[in-house]
DOFI-40846 format. One record per residue (C-alpha): residue in three letters; residue number from 1; chain; x, y, z. Coordinates in steps of 0.2 Angstrom, whole numbers, always signed. Layout:
// DOFI-40846
+---------+-----+--------+-------+-------+-------+
: residuo : num : cadena :  east : north :    up :
+---------+-----+--------+-------+-------+-------+
:     ALA : NUM :      A :     X :     Y :     Z :
...
+---------+-----+--------+-------+-------+-------+
// end
This chain:
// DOFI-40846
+---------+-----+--------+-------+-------+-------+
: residuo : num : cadena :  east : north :    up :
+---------+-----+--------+-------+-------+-------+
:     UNK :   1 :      A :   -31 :   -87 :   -63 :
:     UNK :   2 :      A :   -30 :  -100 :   -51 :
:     UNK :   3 :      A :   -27 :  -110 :   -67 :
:     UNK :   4 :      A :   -10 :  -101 :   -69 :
:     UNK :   5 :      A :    -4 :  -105 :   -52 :
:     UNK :   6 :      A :    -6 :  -124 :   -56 :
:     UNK :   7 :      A :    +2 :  -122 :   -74 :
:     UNK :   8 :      A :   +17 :  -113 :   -70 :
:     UNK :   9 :      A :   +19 :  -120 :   -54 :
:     UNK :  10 :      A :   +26 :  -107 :   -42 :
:     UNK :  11 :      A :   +14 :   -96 :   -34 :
:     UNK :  12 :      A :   +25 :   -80 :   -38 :
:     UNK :  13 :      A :   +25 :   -82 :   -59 :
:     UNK :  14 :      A :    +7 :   -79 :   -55 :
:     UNK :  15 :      A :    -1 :   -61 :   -60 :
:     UNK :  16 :      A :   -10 :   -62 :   -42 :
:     UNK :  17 :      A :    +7 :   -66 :   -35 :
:     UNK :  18 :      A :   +15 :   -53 :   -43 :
:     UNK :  19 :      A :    +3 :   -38 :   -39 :
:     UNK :  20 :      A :    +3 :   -47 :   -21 :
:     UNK :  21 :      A :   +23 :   -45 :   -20 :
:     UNK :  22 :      A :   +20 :   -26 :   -23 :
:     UNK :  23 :      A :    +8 :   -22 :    -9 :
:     UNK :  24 :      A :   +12 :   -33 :    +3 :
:     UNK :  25 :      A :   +21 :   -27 :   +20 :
:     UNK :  26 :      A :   +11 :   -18 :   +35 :
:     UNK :  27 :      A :   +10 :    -1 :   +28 :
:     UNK :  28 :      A :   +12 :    -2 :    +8 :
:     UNK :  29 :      A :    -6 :    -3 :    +6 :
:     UNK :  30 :      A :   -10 :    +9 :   +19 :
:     UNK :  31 :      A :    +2 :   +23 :   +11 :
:     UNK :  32 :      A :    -7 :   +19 :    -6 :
:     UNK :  33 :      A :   -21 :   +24 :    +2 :
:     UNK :  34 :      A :   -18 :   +40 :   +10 :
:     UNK :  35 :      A :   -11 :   +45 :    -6 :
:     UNK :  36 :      A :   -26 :   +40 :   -16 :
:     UNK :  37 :      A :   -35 :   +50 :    -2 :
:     UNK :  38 :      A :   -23 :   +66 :    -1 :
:     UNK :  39 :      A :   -15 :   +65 :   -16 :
:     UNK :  40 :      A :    +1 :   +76 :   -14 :
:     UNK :  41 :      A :    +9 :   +72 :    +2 :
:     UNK :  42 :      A :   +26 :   +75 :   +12 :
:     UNK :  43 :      A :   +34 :   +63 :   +23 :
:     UNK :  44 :      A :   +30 :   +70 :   +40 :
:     UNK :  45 :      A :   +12 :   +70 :   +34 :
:     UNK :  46 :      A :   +13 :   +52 :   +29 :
:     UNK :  47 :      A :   +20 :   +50 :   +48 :
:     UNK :  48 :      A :    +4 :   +58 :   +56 :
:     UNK :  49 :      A :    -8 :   +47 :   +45 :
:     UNK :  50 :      A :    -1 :   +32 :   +48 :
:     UNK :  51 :      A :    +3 :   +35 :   +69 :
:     UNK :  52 :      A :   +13 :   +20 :   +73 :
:     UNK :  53 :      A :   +26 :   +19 :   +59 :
:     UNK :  54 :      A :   +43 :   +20 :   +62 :
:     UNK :  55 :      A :   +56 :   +31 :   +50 :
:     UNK :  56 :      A :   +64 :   +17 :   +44 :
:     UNK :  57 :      A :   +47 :    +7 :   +39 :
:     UNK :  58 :      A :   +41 :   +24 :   +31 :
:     UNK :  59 :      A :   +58 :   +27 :   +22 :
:     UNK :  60 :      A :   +58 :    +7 :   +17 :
:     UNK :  61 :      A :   +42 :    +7 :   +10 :
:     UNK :  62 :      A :   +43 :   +23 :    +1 :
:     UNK :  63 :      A :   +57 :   +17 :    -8 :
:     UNK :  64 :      A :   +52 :    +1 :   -10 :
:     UNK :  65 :      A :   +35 :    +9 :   -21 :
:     UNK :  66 :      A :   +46 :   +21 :   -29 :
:     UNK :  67 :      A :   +56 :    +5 :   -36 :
:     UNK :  68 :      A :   +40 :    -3 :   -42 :
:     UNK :  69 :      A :   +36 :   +14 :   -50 :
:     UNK :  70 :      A :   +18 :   +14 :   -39 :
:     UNK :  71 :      A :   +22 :   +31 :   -31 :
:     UNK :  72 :      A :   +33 :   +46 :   -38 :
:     UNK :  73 :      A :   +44 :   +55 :   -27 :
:     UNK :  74 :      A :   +48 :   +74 :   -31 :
:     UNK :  75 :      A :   +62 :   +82 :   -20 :
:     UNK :  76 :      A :   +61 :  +102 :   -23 :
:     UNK :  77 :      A :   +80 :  +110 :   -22 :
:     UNK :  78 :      A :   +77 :  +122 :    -5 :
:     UNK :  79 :      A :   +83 :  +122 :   +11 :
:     UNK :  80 :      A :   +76 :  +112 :   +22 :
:     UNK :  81 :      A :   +73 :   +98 :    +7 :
:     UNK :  82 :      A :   +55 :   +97 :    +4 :
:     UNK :  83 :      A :   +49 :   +81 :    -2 :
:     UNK :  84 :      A :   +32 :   +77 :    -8 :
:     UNK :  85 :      A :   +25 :   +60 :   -14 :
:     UNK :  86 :      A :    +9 :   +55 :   -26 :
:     UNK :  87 :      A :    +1 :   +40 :   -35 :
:     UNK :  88 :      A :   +10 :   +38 :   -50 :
:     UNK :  89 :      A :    -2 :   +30 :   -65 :
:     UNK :  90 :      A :    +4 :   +14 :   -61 :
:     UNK :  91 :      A :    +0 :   +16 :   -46 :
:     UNK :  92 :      A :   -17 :   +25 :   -48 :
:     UNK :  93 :      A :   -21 :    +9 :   -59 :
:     UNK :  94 :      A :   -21 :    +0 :   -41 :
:     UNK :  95 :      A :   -30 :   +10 :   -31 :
:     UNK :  96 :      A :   -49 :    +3 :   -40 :
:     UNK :  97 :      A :   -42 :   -15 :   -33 :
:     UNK :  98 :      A :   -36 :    -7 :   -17 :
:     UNK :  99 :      A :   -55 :    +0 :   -14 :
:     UNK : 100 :      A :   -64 :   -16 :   -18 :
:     UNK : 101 :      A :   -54 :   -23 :    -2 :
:     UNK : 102 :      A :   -62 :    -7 :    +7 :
:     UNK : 103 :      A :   -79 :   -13 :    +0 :
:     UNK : 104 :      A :   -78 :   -30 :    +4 :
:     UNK : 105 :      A :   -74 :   -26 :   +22 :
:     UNK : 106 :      A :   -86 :   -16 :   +26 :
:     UNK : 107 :      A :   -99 :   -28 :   +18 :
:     UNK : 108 :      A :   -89 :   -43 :   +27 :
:     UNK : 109 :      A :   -83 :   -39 :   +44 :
:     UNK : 110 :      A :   -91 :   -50 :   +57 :
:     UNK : 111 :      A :   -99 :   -41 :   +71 :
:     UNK : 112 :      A :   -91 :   -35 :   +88 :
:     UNK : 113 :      A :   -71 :   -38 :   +78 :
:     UNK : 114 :      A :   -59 :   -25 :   +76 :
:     UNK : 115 :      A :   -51 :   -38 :   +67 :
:     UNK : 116 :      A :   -48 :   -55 :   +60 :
:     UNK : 117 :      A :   -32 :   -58 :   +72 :
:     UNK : 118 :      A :   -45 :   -54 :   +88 :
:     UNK : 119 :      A :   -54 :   -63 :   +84 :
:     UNK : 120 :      A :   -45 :   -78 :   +84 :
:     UNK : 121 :      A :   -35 :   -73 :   +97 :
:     UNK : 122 :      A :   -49 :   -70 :  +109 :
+---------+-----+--------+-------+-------+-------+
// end
């Protein structure tokens, strides 16, 4: 892997940089998650799981993993429009990556830190 980036020279021709590219952002991994957790949700859901999210980080980042074809979006024809998102296989094919991040923090987190960033920054 590490062999590629040192081949080809630029860190995003990489697989690593590639899947990287996809999930990276504040909340692209957390809304994998909750969708992996949920499995069917709407938009103001999505907005209560993830309390400090803005509506145009939310609507950014669902588009944005719509695009990479990691979520689906179905929109029902009623009024009001119901929207309701899902993992797509793609994007279900993530998820076993996604929870060995989970994993490793739980196994990895030093003690008395909420974060990496406190802890530094303390």
């Amino acid at each position: 892997m590490i062999k590629d980036f040192f081949e080809k020279g630029n860190f995003e021709d990489t697989g690593f940089g590639y899947t990287m590219s996809l999930i990276s952002g504040k909340y692209k991994m957390v809304i994998l998650y909750c969708l992996m957790d949920f499995g069917v949700v709407r938009y103001n859901e999505l907005k209560r799981y993830i309390k400090k999210i803005s509506d145009k980080t939310l609507s950014a980042s669902l588009k944005e993993l719509e695009t990479d074809q990691l979520i689906v979006r179905k929109v029902y024809p009623q009024i009001p429009p119901k929207v309701e998102y899902t993992l797509s296989p793609r994007g279900q094919s993530l998820m076993n990556i996604l929870e060995q991040l989970c994993v490793w923090g739980k196994k990895n987190r030093l003690p008395n830190t909420g974060s990496h960033r406190a802890q530094h920054t303390a």
